[in-house]
C-alpha positions as CSV (number, residue, x, y, z in Angstrom):
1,X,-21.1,9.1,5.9
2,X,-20.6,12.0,8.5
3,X,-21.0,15.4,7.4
4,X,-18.0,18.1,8.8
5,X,-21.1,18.8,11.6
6,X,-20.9,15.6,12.6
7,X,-17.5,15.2,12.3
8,X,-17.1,18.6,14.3
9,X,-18.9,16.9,17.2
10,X,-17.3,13.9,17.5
11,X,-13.6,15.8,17.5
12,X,-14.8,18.2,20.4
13,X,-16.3,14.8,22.0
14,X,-12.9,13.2,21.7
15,X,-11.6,16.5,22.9
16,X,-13.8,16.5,26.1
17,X,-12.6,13.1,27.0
18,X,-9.0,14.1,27.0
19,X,-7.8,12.7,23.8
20,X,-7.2,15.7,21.9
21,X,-3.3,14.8,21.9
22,X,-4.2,12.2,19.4
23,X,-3.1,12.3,15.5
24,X,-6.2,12.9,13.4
25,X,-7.0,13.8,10.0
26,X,-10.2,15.1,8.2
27,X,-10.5,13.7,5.1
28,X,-12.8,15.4,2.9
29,X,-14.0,12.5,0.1
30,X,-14.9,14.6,-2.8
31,X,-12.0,16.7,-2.3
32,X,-9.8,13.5,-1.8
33,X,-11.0,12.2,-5.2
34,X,-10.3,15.0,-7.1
35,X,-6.5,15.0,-5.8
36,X,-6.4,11.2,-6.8
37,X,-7.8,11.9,-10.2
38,X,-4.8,15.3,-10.6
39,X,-2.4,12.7,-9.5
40,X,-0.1,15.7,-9.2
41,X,2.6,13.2,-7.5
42,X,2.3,10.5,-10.5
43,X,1.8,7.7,-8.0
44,X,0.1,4.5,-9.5
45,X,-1.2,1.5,-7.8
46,X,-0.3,-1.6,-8.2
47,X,-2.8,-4.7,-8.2
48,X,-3.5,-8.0,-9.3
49,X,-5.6,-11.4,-7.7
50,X,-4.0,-14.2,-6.0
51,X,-4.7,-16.7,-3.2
52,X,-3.7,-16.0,0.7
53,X,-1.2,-17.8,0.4
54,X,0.6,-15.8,-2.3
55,X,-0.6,-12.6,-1.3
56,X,1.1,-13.5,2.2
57,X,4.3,-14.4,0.8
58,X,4.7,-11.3,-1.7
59,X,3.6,-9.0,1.4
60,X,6.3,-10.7,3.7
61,X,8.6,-10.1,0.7
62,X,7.8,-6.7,0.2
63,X,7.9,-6.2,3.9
64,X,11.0,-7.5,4.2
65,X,12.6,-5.2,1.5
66,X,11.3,-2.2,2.7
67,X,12.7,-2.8,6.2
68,X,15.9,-3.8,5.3
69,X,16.1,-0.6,2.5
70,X,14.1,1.7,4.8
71,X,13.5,3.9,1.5
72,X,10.1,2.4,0.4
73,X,10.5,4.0,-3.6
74,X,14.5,2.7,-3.5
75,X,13.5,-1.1,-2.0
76,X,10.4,-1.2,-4.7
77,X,13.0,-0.4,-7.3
78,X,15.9,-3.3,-5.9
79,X,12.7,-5.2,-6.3
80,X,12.0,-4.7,-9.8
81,X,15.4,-5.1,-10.8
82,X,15.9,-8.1,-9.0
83,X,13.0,-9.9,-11.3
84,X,14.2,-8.2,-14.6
85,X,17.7,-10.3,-14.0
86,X,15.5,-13.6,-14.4
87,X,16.2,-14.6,-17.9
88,X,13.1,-16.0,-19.6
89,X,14.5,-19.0,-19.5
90,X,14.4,-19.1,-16.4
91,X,11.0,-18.3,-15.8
92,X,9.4,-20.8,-18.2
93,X,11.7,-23.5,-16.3
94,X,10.2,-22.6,-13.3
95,X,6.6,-23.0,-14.5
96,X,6.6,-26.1,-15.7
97,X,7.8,-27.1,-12.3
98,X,5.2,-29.2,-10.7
99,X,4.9,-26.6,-7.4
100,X,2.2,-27.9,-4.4
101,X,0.7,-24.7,-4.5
């Protein structure tokens, strides 16, 4: 990984080829750390494993939500609503459903 030296040169480089107009940011990866460990803000990530094919379809979902809400923290929420309304019922219904996937 680049030191700030390095990092120094390559911005006055860019700078000398006339893209110094460009948004940049240095990211310092220690210093980066220790703000994600704070967690001042309280944000959490969410993960879990799945194939392409449902990974694609939740991201065009979630895609979809947060363009039609515009307010990414307000179209999670409709989200999460949205799935608490399926009764359990429901749910076990559809998973015993014999599904190509």
């Amino acid at each position: 990984m680049p030191d700030v030296v390095e990092c120094l040169k390559q911005c006055q480089w860019l700078v000398a080829h006339g893209r110094a107009s460009e948004p940049a940011k240095l990211v310092l990866p220690r210093i980066e750390a220790k703000r994600r460990i704070e967690n001042k803000e309280k944000h959490h990530r969410v993960q879990f494993d799945c194939d392409e094919t449902t990974y694609s379809a939740f991201h065009a979902q979630l895609k979809r939500y947060r363009e039609l809400v515009t307010n990414v923290t307000i179209a999670q929420q409709i989200m999460v609503e949205l799935l608490a309304q399926v009764s359990d019922e429901s749910i076990r219904a559809l998973a015993e459903e014999e599904k190509p996937w």
